[in-house]
N, C-alpha and C positions, 0 to 999 in steps of 0.2 A: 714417243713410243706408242703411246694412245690413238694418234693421229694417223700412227701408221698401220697400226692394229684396223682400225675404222675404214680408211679405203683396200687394205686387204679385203674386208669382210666384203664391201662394195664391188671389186670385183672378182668373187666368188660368185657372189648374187649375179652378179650379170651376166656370167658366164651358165647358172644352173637354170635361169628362168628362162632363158630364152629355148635352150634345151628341150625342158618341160613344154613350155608350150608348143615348141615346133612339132615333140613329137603327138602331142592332144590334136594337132591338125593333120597330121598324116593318118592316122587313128581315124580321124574323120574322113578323110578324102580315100579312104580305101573302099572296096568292094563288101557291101554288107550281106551275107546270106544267112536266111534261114528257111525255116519248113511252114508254107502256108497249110493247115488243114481245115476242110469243110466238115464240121461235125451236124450240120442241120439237116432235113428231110431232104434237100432240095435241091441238083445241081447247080452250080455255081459260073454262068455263064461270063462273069466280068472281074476284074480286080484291077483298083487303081493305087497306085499308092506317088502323092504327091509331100513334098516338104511344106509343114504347117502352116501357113498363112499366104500361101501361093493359092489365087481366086481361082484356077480353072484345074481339072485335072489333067494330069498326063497319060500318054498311051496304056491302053489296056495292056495289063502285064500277058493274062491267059489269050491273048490274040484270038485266032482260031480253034482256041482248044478249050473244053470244059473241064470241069474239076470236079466231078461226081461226087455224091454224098458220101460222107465214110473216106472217102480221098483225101491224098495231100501231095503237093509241088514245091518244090523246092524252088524258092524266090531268090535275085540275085538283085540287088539294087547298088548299080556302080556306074550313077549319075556325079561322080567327083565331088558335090557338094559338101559343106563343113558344116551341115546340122546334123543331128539325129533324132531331130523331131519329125515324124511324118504323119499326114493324114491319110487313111485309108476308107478306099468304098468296094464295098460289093455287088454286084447285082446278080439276083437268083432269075429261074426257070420260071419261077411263076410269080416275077414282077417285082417283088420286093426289092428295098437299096437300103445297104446296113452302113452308114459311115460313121467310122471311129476316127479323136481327134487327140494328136498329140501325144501318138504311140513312140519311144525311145526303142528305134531299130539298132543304134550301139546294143541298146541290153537286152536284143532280142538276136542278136550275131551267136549262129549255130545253134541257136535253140529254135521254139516255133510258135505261132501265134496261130489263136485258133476263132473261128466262125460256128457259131452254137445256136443251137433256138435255143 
C-alpha cells in the first residue's frame, strides 16, 4: 500500500513539474514590453538593450528616431530568448553612454524603466 502510495506521488510530480517549467519557458520566450522614459536634460539619440553576458550589442532599438528629454517609447523586446536578464546602454546628444547591467525585463513587463541624471 506504501509502495503504492510513493509512485503515485511520483507520477503526480512528473506530471506537475514538467508543467511548471514548460510554462516558466513560454513566459520567457514571449514578447516583453514596457515604457522606455528619458528623464535627463538631454536627448537621447541611442538604446541598446542586449541579453547579459552577450560581448557586443544589438541593433539600436530607437533607429532613426530620438527620444527627447521628458519623453518616453514604448520598447517591445521579442527576440524568443529564455533570459530576463538584459544589458542596456544609452547614448545621449551630447556624448555620454549610460550602461546598466543585469536589468530583469520579466519584472519590468508593462511597467517602465527610466534614464535620469
Amino acid at each position: 500500500m506504501q509502495l503504492r502510495a510513493f509512485f503515485m506521488g511520483l507520477t503526480v510530480a512528473g506530471l506537475v513539474i514538467p508543467s511548471v517549467l514548460g510554462s516558466t519557458s513560454k513566459v520567457l520566450a514571449e514578447d516583453i514590453t514596457f515604457t522606455l522614459e528619458n528623464k535627463t536634460r538631454v536627448n537621447m539619440t541611442e538604446f541598446y538593450a542586449s541579453p547579459s553576458g552577450v560581448k557586443s550589442w544589438e541593433n539600436d532599438i530607437l533607429g532613426d528616431d530620438v527620444l527627447g528629454s521628458g519623453e518616453q517609447v514604448e520598447i517591445n523586446i521579442n527576440d524568443e530568448r529564455t533570459t530576463c536578464n538584459y544589458d542596456f546602454q544609452a547614448k545621449f546628444a551630447d556624448g555620454d553612454v549610460v550602461e546598466k547591467y543585469n536589468i530583469n525585463i520579466c519584472e519590468l513587463a508593462g511597467g517602465s524603466y527610466e534614464f535620469y541624471d
